[in-house]
C-alpha positions as CSV (number, residue, x, y, z in Angstrom):
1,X,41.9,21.7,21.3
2,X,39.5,23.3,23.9
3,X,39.9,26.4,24.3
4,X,37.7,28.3,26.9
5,X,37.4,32.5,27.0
6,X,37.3,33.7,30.8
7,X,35.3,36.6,31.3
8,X,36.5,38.3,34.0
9,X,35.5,41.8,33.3
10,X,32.2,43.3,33.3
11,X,32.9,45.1,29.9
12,X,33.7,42.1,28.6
13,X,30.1,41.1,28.2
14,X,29.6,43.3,25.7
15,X,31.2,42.2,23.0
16,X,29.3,38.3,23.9
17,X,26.1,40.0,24.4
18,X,26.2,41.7,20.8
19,X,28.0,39.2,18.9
20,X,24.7,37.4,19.1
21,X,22.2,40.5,19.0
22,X,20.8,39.9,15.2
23,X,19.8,36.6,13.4
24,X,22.7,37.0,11.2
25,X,25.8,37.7,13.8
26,X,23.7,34.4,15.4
27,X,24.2,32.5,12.4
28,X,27.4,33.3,11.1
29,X,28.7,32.6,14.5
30,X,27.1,29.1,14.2
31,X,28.8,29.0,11.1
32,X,32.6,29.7,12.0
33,X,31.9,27.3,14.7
34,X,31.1,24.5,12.7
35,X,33.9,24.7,9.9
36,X,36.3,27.3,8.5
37,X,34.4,29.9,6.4
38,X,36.1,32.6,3.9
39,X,34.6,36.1,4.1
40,X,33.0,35.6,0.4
41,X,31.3,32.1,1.6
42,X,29.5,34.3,4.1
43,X,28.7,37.1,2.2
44,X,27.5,34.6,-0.6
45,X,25.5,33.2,2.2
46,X,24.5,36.2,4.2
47,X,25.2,39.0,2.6
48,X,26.6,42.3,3.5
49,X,25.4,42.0,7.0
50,X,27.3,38.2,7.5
51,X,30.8,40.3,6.2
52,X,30.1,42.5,9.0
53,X,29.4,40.6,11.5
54,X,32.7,38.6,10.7
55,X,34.5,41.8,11.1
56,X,33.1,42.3,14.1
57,X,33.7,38.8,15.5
58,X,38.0,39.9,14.5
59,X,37.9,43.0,16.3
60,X,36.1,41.2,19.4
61,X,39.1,38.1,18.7
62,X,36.0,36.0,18.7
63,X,37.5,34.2,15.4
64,X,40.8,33.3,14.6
65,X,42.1,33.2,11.1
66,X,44.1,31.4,8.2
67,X,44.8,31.5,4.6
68,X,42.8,28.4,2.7
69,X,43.0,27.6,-0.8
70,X,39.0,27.1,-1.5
71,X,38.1,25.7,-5.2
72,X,41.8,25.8,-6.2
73,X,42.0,29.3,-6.5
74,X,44.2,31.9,-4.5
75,X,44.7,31.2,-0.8
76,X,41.6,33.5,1.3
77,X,41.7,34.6,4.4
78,X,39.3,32.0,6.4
79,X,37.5,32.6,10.0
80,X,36.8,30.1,12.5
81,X,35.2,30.1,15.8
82,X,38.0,30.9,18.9
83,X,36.4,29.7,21.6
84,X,34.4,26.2,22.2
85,X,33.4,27.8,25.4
86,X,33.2,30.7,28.3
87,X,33.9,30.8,31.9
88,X,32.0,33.8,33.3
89,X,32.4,35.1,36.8
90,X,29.3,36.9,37.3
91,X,29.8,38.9,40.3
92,X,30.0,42.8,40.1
93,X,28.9,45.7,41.6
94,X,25.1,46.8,40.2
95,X,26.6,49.9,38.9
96,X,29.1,48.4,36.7
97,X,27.1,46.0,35.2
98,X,24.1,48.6,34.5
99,X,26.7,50.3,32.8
100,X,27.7,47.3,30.7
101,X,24.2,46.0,29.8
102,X,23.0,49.8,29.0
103,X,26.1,49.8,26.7
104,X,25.2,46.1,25.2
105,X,21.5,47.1,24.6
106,X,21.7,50.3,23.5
107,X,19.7,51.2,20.8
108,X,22.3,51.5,17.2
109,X,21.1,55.5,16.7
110,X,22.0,56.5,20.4
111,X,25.5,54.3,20.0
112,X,26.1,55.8,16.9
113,X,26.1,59.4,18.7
114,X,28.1,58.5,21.8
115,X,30.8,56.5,19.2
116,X,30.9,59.9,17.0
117,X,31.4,61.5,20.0
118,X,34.2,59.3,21.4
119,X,35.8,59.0,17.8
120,X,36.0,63.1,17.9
121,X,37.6,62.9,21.2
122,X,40.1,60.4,19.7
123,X,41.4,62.4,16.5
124,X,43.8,60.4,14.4
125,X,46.1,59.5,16.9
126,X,44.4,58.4,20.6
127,X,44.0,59.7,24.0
128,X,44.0,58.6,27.4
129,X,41.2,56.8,28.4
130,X,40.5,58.4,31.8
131,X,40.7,61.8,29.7
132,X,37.5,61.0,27.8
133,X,35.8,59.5,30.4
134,X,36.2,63.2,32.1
135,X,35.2,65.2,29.0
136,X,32.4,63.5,27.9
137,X,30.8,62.7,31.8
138,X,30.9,58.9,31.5
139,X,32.0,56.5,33.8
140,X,35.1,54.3,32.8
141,X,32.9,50.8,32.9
142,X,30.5,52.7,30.6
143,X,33.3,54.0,28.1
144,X,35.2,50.7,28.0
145,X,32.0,48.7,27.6
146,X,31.4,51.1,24.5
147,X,34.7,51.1,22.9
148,X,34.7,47.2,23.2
149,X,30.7,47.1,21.2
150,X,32.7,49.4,18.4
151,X,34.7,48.4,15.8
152,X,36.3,51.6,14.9
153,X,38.3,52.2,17.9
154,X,40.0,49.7,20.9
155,X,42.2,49.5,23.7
156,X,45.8,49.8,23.8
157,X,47.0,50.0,27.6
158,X,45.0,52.9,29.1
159,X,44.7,54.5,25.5
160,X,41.7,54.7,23.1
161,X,43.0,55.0,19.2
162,X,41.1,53.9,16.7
163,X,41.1,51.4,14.4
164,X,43.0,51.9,10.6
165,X,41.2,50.7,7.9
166,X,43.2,47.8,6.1
């Protein structure tokens, strides 16, 4: 079954633009796409970086999962690819996609900052989204595209929580 991701969203970019930003988020992806892959066949593969970037490709729902017996032994969880393909309407104002592709391309040390940041706003428990925006002096195109590049916080309505570790 085709199934198509429509981007209708400028933040929505983001997560495409970086789930192909290294080699290894490139290959993995290639991977998942091809055939269903258990986390420990990619990290045997690609090492710490390939379990990562399939973590990443979860939060973005770029993957779907299921259990597979691999070898005989215990069922794993296994990733494969969502999507065969993207519909992207690609008209926005400047500022909102400046805001999106600064976000995207941002270098990992100045992302790292702004997510501490953000994740300090947060405490254990959320906030409002339009209430960080205000306090830290972003726009909301620029905060959504960043919580959408991290994987330690999301979207739940107009809330910001962050994510619990499993």
């Amino acid at each position: 079954m085709n199934k198509i991701k429509v981007i209708n969203e400028p933040s929505e970019l983001v997560p495409m633009l970086r789930s192909v930003d290294t080699p290894v988020k490139r290959e993995v992806l290639k991977e998942v796409t091809l055939e269903w892959r258990t986390l420990g066949q990619i990290e045997e593969k690609f090492g710490p970086e390939g379990r990562d970037a399939l973590i990443f490709f979860e939060k973005m729902k770029l993957v779907e999962t299921r259990w597979l017996s691999v070898d005989g032994n215990y069922p794993e969880k296994s990733y494969h690819s969502y999507y065969t393909s993207f519909s992207i309407n690609a008209q926005w104002p400047v500022y909102e996609i400046s805001d999106v592709l600064a976000a995207a391309m941002m270098d990992a040390k100045e992302f790292d900052e702004i997510e501490a940041k953000i994740l300090k706003e947060l405490g254990s428990t959320g906030r409002f989204s339009g209430d960080v925006a205000e306090t830290l002096g972003l726009t909301s195109t620029m905060l959504k595209s960043l919580v959408r590049r991290s994987v330690k916080m999301d979207y739940r309505g107009h809330r910001i929580e962050p994510i619990k570790e499993e």
